[in-house]
N, C-alpha and C positions, 0 to 999 in steps of 0.2 A: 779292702776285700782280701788280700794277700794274707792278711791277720787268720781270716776264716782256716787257711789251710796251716797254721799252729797248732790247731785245735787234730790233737791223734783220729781220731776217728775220721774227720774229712780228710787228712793228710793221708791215710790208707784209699779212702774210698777215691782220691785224685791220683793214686800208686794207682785201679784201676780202671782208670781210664787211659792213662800212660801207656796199660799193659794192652787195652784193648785196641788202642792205634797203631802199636808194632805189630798186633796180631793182622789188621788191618793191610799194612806196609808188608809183611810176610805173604797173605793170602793176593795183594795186588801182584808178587814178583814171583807167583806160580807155588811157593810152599805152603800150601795148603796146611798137611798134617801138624807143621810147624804151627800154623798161624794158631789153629784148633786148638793144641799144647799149650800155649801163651794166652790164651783167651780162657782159657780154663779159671787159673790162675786168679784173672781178675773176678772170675766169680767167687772165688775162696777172699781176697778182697772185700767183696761185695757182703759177703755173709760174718768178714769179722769187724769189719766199721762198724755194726751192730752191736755186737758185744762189746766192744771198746766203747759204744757211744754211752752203752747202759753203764757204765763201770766208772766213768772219768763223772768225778767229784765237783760239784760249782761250776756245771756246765752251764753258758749262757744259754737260755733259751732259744736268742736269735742264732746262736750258733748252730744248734738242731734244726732248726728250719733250713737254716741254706745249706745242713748236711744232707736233707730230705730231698731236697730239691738238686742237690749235686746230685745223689744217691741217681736218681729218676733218670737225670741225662747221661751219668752214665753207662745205666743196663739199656738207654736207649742205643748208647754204641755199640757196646758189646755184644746185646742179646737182638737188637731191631737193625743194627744194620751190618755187623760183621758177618752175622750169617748170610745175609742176602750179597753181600759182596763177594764171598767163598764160594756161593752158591752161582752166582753170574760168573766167575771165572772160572769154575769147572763144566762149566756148560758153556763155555765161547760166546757169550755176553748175549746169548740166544733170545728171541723177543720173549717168550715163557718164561725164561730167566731171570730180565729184566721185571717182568711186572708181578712177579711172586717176590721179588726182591720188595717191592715199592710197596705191595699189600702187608707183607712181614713189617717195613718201618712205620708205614698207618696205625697199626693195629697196634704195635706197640708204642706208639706214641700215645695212641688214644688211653690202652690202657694204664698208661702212668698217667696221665694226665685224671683218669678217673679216679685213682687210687690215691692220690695226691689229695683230693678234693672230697671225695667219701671213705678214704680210710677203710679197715676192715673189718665192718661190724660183726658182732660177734667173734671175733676170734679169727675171723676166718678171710680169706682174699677171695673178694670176684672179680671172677677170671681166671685162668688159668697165669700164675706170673710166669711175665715175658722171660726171666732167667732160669727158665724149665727150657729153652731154648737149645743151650749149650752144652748140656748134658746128651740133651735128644743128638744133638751135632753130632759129640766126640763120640756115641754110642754106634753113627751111622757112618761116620771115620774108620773106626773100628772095623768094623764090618765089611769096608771098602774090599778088602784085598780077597774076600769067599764072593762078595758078588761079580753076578755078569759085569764086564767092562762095559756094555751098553744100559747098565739097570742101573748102576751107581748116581749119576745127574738124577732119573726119574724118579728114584725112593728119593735122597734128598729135599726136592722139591714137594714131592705129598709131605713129605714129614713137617717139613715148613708153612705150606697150607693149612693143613690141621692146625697146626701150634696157632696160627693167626686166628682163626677162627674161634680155638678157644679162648685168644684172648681177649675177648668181645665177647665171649657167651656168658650168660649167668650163671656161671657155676661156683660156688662156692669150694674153695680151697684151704685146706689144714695151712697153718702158720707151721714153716720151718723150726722144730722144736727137738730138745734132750739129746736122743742119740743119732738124730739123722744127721744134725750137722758133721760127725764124728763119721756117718757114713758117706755123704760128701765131698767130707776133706780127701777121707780116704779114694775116692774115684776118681776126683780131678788131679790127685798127685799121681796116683796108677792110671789114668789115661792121658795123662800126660808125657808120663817117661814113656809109656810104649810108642803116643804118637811122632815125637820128638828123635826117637833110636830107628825109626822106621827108613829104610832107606827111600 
């Protein structure tokens, strides 16, 4: 099993899960912005084990499979349940807190687990993928310090509902392609340094 993570592509996509449990360990010990910053990260991770998997030459088969299925648990970390944990401990572990937390790790559980098993016909993802998550996060991070001190917990929480929801709907989704990745990168690294330098 250890072998599996020799293989560059799994070895990055196991870098974010690494990154998604200090962001984790961050967000338990009140550093929110921090955690968001770090968890970014793993989604730039997430999006170049792709590339790297397409590119590495007499890849074993079986090694693509358990990169797939690495892949899956760990946008389950990062994208199903670090937000519901940031989002329970900026809301004082509140019972609405709690169970938009528990509906967010469902719904992305379920839809990896769909996606895993029907793939994305036509080109395209149903669902909305659960790593549109973290983007939505760092976007309502951002934003934190213009809104009400009392609207902050509330918008977080819709935003995260919604996300659940779509990831369960039948919506058909563009595959991550050409220049978005390039715009991407570029947002997780610029919402990272600002979240990160925020006092």
């Amino acid at each position: 099993m250890i072998r599996q993570l020799a293989d560059p592509a799994n070895a990055i996509t196991a870098t974010g899960l690494v990154l998604s449990i200090v962001g984790v360990a961050f967000a338990l010990s009140g550093r929110l912005e921090a955690g968001v910053a770090i968890v970014l990260w793993a989604l730039l991770a997430d999006h170049l084990d792709g590339v790297v998997a397409k590119r590495t030459q007499n890849r074993d088969p079986r090694t693509g499979e358990v990169g797939k299925n690495l892949d899956s648990l760990v946008d389950l970390v990062s994208a199903g349940i670090f937000p519901g944990v940031t989002l329970m401990v900026a809301g004082d572990h509140s019972i609405p807190t709690v169970a938009i937390a528990i509906i967010l790790a469902v719904a992305s559980a379920l839809r990896l687990s769909y996606f895993n098993v029907f793939g994305s016909p036509g080109g395209r993802f149903i669902g909305v993928p659960t790593t549109y998550v973290l983007p939505v996060t760092a976007i309502v991070f951002l934003l934190r310090p213009i809104l009400p001190a009392d609207a902050f917990v509330p918008v977080f929480a819709a935003a995260l509902v919604v996300l659940a929801v779509c990831h369960v709907l039948p919506i058909r989704v563009p595959k991550t392609a050409g220049a978005m990745y390039a715009v991407i990168t570029l947002f997780c690294i610029v919402s990272s340094a600002l979240l990160i330098v925020r006092p």
